[in-house]
N, C-alpha and C positions, 0 to 999 in steps of 0.2 A: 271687275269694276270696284271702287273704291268707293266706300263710304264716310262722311262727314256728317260728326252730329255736333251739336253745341247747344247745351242748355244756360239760359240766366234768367234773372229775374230782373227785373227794373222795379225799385220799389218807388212807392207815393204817386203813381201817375197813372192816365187813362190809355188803356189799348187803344183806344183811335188815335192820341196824339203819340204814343208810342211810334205807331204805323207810319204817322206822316212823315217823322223824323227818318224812319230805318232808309224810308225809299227814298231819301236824298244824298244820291252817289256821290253828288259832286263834292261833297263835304268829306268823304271818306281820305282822300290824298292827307288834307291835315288832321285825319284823325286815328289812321293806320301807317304807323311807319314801313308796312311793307306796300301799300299803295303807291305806286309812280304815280297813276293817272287814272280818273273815272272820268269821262264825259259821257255826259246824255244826253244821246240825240233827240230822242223825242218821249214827253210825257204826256198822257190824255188819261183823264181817270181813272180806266180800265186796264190801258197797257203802256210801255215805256220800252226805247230799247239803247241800249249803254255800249261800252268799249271800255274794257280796263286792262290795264298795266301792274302785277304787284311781281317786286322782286323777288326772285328765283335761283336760287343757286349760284352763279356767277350773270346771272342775267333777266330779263325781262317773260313773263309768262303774261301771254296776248290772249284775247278773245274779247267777241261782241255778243252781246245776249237781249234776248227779248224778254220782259220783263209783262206780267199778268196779274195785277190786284184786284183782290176779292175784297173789298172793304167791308162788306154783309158778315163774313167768314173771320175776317182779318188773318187772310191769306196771303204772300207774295209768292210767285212761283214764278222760274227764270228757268232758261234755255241757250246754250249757245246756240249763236247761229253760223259762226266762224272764228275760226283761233287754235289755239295750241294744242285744245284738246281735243280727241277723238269723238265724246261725246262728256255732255257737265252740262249738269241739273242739278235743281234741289230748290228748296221749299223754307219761308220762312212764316211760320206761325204763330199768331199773338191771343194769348185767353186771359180776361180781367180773371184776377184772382183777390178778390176781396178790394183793400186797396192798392195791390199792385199788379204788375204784368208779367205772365209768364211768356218767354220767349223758347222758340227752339226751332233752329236751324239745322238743317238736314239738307244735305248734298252727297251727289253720286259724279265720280268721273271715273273717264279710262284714257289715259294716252296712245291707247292703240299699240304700245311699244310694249311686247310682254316680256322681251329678254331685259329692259330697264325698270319693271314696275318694281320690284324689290328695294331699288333707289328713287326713281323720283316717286311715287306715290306716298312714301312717309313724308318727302319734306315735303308736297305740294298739301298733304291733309293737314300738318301744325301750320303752315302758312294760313292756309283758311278759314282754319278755327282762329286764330291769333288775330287776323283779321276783322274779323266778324267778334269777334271779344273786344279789340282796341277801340272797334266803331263802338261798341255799346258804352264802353265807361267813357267816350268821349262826349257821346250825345248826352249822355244822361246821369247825372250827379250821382244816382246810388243804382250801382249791381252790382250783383251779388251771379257769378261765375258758377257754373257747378264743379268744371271738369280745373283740374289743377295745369295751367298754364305759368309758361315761364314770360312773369310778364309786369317785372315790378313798377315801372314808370307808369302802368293805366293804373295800378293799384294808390299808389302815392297821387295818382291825379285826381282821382274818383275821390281818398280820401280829403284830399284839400278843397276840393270844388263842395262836400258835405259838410265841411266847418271841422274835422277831427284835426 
């Protein structure tokens, strides 16, 4: 099984409204270029469950997920329910840090395919992380990335949307 982790910070803003932002898929298509397609089927304050599409290799990587917010925690925790992969979970986490927001996303998949995992596993783990980084500097005027991504357009975006 594969692991994904992504740290950032969102600065100037509150983990609640942080949280309301993250879990609105539908936004994600124009704010991840490897995003074809998030819809969500259904949202109720506790749980939500989505269908995404982000580009893959020469093609489309599917699945539907259930979606479980802990707003007390500022917790999101997802699940496929059906789709490409074998099995894909993971976790997003928001802690106020003075005045800003720590985030960190963590995700496990297996494609079930162990004579492939050598090949699709690295690209499906920078797709993910890339993704999950595009959405943050798209929602949110200042973050700050830990992990070094090839990813100059969020960078020049984020810096123009904070006046630099």
């Amino acid at each position: 099984m594969r692991h994904v982790e992504l740290d950032a910070t969102v600065l100037g803003e509150r983990a609640e409204y942080v949280f309301d932002q993250v879990i609105r898929w539908e936004r994600y298509p124009e704010l991840a270029p490897h995003v074809q397609a998030a819809t969500v089927h259904s949202t109720t304050a506790d749980t939500g469950s989505s269908s995404w599409e982000l580009h893959f290799r020469s093609g489309l990587l599917r699945w539907s997920e259930e979606e479980h917010f802990f707003r007390d925690t500022l917790e999101i925790r997802f699940t496929q329910t059906d789709g490409d992969f074998d099995s894909f979970t993971g976790t997003w986490r928001l802690r106020q840090d003075g005045d800003d927001v720590a985030v960190s996303f963590t995700a496990a998949f297996d494609f079930g395919i162990p004579s492939l995992e050598g090949i699709l596993d690295p690209i499906a783990e920078r797709v993910i992380k890339e993704t999950v980084a595009w959405a943050l500097t798209g929602l949110f005027a200042r973050v700050t990335v830990t992990q070094d991504l090839d990813m100059p357009q969020a960078s020049a975006d984020a810096a123009a949307r904070a006046g630099r």
